[in-house]
C-alpha positions as CSV (number, residue, x, y, z in Angstrom):
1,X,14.7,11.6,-4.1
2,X,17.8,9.5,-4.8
3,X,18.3,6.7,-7.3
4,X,18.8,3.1,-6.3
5,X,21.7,2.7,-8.3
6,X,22.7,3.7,-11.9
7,X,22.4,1.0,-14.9
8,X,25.1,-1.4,-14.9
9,X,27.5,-1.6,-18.1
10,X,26.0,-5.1,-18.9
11,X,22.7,-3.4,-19.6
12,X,24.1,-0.5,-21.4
13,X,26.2,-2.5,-23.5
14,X,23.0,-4.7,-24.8
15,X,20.8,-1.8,-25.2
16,X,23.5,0.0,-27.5
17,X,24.1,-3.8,-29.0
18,X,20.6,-5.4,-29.2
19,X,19.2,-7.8,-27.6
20,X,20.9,-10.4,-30.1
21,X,24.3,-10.4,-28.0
22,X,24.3,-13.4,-25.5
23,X,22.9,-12.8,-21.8
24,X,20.8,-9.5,-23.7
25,X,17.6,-11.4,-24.4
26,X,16.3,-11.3,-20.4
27,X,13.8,-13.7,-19.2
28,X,12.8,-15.1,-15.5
29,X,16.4,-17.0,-15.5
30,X,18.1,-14.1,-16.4
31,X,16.3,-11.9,-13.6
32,X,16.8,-14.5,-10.9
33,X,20.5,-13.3,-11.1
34,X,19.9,-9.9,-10.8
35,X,19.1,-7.8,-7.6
36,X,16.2,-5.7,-7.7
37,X,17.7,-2.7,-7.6
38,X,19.5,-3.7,-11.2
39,X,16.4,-5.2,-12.6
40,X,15.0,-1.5,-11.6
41,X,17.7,0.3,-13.3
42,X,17.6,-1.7,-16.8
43,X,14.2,-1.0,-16.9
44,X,14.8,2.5,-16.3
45,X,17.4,2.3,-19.1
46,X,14.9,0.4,-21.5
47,X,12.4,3.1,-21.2
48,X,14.9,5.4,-21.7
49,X,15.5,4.6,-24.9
50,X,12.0,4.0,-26.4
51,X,11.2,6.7,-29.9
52,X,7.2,6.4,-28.3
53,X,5.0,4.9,-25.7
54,X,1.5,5.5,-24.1
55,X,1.4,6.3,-20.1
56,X,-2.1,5.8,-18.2
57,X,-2.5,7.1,-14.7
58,X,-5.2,6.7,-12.6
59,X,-5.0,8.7,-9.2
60,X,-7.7,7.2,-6.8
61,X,-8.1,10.1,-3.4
62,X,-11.2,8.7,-1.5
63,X,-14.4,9.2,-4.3
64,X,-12.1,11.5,-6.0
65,X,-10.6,10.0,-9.6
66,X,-8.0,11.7,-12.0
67,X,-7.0,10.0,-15.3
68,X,-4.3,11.1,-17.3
69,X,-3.5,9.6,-20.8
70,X,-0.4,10.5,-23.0
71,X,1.2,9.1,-25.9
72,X,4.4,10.4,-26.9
73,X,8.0,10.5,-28.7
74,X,9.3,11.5,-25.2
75,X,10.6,14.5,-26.9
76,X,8.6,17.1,-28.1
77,X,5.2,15.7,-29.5
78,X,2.6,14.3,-27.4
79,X,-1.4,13.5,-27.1
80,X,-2.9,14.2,-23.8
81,X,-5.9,13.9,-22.1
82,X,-7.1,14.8,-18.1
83,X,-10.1,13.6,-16.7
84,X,-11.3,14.8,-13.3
85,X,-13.7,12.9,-11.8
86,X,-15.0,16.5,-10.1
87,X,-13.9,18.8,-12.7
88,X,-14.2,18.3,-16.0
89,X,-11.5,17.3,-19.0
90,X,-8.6,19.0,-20.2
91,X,-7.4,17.3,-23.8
92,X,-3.5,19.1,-25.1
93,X,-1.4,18.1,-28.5
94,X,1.8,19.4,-28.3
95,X,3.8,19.7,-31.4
96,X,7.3,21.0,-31.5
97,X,6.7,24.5,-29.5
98,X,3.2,24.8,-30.3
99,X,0.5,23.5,-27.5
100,X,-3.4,22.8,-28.8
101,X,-5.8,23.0,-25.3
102,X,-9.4,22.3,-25.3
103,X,-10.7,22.0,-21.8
104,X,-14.5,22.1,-21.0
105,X,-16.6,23.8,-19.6
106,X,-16.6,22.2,-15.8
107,X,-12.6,22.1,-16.7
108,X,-12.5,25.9,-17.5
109,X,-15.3,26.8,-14.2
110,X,-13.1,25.0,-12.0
111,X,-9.7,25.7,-12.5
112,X,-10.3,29.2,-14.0
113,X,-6.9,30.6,-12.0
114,X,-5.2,28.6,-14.1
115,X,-4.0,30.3,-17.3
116,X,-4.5,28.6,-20.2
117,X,-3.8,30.7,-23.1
118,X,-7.4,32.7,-22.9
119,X,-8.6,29.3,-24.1
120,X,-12.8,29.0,-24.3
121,X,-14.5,25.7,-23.5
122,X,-14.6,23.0,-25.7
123,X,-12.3,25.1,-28.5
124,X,-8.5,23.8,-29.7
125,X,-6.7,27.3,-28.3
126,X,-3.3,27.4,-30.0
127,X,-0.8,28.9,-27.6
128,X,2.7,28.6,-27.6
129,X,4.6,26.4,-25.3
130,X,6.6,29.0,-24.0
131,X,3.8,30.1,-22.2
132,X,3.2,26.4,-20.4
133,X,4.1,26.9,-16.7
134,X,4.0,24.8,-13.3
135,X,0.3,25.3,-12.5
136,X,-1.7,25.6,-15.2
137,X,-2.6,21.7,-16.1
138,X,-0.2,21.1,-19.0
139,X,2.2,18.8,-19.9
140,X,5.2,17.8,-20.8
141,X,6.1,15.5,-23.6
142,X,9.1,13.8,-21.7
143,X,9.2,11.6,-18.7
144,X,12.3,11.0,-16.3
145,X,12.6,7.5,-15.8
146,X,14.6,6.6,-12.1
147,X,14.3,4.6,-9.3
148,X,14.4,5.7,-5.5
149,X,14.2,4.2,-1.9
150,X,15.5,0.2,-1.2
151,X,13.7,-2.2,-3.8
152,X,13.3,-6.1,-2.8
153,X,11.3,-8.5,-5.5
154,X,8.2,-9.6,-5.0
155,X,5.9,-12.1,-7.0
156,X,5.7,-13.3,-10.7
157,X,2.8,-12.3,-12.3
158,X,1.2,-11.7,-15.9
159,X,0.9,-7.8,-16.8
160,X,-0.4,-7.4,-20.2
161,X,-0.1,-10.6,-21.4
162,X,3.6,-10.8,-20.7
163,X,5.4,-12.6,-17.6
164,X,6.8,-10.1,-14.9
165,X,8.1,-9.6,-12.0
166,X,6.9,-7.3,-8.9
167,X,9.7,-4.7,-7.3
168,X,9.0,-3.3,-3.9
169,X,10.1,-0.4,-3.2
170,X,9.6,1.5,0.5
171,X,11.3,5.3,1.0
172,X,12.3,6.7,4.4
173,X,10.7,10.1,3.4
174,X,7.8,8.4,2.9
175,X,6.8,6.3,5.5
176,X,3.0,6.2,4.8
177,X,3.4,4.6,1.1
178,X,5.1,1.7,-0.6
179,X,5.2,1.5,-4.7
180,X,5.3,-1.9,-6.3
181,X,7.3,-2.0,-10.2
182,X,6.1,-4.3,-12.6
183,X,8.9,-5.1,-14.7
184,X,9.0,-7.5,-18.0
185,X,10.7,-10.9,-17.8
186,X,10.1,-11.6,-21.0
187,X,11.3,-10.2,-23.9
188,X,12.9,-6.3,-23.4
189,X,12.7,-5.6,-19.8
190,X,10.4,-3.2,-20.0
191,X,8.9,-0.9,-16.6
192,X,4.9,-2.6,-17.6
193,X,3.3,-1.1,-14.2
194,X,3.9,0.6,-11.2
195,X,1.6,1.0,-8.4
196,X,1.8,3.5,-5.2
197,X,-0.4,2.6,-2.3
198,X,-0.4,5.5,0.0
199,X,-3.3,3.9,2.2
200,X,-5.8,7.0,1.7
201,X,-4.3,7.6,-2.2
202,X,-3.8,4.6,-4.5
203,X,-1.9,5.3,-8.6
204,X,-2.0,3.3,-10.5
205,X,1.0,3.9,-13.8
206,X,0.6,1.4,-17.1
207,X,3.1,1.5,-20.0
208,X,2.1,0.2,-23.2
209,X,2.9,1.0,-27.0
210,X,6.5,0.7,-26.7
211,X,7.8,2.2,-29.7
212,X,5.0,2.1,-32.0
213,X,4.5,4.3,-34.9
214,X,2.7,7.8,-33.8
215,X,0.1,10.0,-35.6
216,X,-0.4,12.8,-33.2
217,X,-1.4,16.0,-36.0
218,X,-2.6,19.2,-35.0
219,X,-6.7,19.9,-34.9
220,X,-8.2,20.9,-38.2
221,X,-7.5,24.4,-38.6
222,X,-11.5,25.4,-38.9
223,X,-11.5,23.8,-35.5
224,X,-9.0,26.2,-33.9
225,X,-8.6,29.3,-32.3
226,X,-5.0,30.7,-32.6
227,X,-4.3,32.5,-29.2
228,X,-0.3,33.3,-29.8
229,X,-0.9,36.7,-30.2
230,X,-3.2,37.1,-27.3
231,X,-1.9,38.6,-23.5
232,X,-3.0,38.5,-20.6
């Protein structure tokens, strides 16, 4: 999909600066000057730079629910957890190259194409990452951050405590959905929420826990099953 528009030098120049630098701080002044499409792309930028953060997504398909938790250095160590609302949980650590995968038992019965390391139900499997493909329920620790389509503002609102403001966005290849961006006013101008309402699908995105301290550690090793030397 293509980008509304690349961050403009103003923004880079106070994220490599600080927010200290005059004009850097943001606030509902500041983003009544801006088009959306900018507002969108110093978000983008924010994000970008965070060392950690916590994503939530909740994917609602008629009385079908997936939820889909990670915290992560965007890099290579994250915390995840998959809940199906029809098949079962799938919880991953990922440290470095290493992946931990305990899925249960409705997890494993359901999806039991999908090759997860000869894992068993409800057992940490240790498998390497190199073996994580497109398919098989894992994921990655980092996260694109981009816009797409033509954004317009919307209304002021409160996400998490903290003012924001609502981005539309609509997408010619998509003609079924819109997707509304909750963006901070207040403080760093961070992406808070974004929503997708596809009429029959609704996700739902929250951000939180920008840049706080992580403790993601591997499983007790008594509690693990090392599958790296295991084929097929």
């Amino acid at each position: 999909m293509r980008t509304v528009r690349r961050t403009t030098a103003l923004a880079l120049t106070c994220l490599l600066a600080g927010a200290a630098l005059a004009g850097c701080g943001g606030g509902a002044d500041d983003a009544a000057d801006k088009s959306a499409a900018d507002l969108l792309d110093e978000a983008n930028a924010t994000m970008g730079e965070l060392s950690s953060l916590t994503i939530e997504i909740t994917n609602e398909a008629g009385d079908d629910t997936a939820t889909w938790r990670m915290t992560t250095d965007l890099k290579s160590r994250c915390q995840v957890r998959n809940t199906f609302s029809g098949s079962g949980t799938l919880e991953q650590i990922r440290i470095g190259g290493t992946d931990y995968v305990r899925p249960d038992t409705k997890y494993l019965e359901t999806w039991s194409g999908n090759d997860l390391g000869a894992a068993r139900p409800n057992v940490w499997a240790k498998v390497p990452v190199a073996r994580s493909k497109p398919g098989d329920g894992l994921s990655r620790c980092t996260r694109p951050f981009e816009s797409f389509g033509t954004a317009t503002k919307g209304e002021a609102t409160r996400i998490g405590g903290r003012e924001a403001l609502g981005l539309e966005v609509t997408d010619s290849a998509d003609k079924e959905g819109a997707y509304t961006f909750y963006v901070a006013t207040e403080g760093e101008p961070h992406l808070l929420k974004a929503v997708y309402d596809g009429g029959k699908q609704v996700t739902t995105t929250s951000f939180s826990d920008f840049g706080e301290p992580l403790d993601i550690r591997p499983p007790a090793s008594a509690d693990v099953l090392d599958m790296s030397d295991v084929t097929g």
